[in-house]
C-alpha positions in Angstrom: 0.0 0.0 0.0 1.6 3.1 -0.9 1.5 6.4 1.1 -1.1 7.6 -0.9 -3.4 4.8 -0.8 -3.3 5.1 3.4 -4.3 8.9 3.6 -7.5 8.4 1.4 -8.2 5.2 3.6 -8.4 7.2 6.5 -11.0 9.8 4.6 -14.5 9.3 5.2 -16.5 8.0 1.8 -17.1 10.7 0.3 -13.8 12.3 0.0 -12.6 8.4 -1.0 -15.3 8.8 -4.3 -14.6 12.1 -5.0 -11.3 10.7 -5.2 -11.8 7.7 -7.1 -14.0 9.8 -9.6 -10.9 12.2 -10.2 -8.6 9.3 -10.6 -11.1 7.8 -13.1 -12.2 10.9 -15.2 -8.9 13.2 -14.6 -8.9 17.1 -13.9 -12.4 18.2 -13.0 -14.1 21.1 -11.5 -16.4 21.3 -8.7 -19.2 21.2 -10.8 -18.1 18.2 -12.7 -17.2 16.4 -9.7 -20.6 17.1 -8.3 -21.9 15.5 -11.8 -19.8 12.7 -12.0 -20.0 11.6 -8.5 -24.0 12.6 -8.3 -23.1 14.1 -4.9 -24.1 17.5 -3.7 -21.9 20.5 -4.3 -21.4 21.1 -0.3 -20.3 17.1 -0.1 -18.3 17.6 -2.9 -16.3 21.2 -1.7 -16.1 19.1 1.9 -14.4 16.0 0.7 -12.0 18.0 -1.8 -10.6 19.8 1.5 -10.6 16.9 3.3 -8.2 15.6 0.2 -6.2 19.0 -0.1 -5.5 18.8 3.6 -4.4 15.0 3.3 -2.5 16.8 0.2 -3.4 14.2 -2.4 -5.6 16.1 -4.3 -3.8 19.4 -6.0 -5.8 23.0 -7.6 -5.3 25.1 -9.9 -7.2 27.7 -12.0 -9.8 26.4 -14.3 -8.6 27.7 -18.2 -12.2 28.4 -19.1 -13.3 30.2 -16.4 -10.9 31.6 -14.0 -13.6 31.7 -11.2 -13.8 28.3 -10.9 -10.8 25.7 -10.1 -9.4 22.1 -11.7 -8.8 19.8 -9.7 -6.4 16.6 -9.9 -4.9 13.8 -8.0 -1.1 14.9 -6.8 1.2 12.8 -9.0 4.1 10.9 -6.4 7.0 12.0 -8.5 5.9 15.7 -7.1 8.4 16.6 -4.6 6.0 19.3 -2.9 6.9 22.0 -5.1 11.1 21.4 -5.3 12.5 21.2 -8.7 14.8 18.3 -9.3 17.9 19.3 -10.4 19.6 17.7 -13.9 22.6 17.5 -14.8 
């Protein structure tokens, strides 16, 4: 089980779908979460900061409307924001 894989088990059920949904479908927005996981918005904002606080789950500005936000599952080769260095 990787490190990953033990901070969503300890989520409750919702944040483990809303997962699962963004692992399935890729980058989504609230909305499209909501959608896809035919949970209500306020489940749906709940669980994806239960995810950003397990920080598994990453945002960033949605391209075709700035108001909202994408989200998407943190990759493991992310180093938390630290540029590897090549040679």
């Amino acid at each position: 089980m990787t490190d990953t894989d033990s901070e969503v088990a300890s989520l409750p059920p919702s944040a483990k779908l809303v997962y699962k949904t963004l692992e399935y479908e890729g980058p989504l927005t609230q909305s499209q979460l909501a959608e896809e996981s035919l949970l209500p918005q306020r489940t749906v904002r709940h669980a994806l900061g239960k995810l950003e606080d397990a920080d598994v789950v990453e945002e960033s500005v949605y391209l075709m409307d700035a108001r909202k936000s994408n989200y998407k599952i943190r990759s493991a080769d992310e180093d938390d924001g630290i540029d590897a260095v090549t040679a």
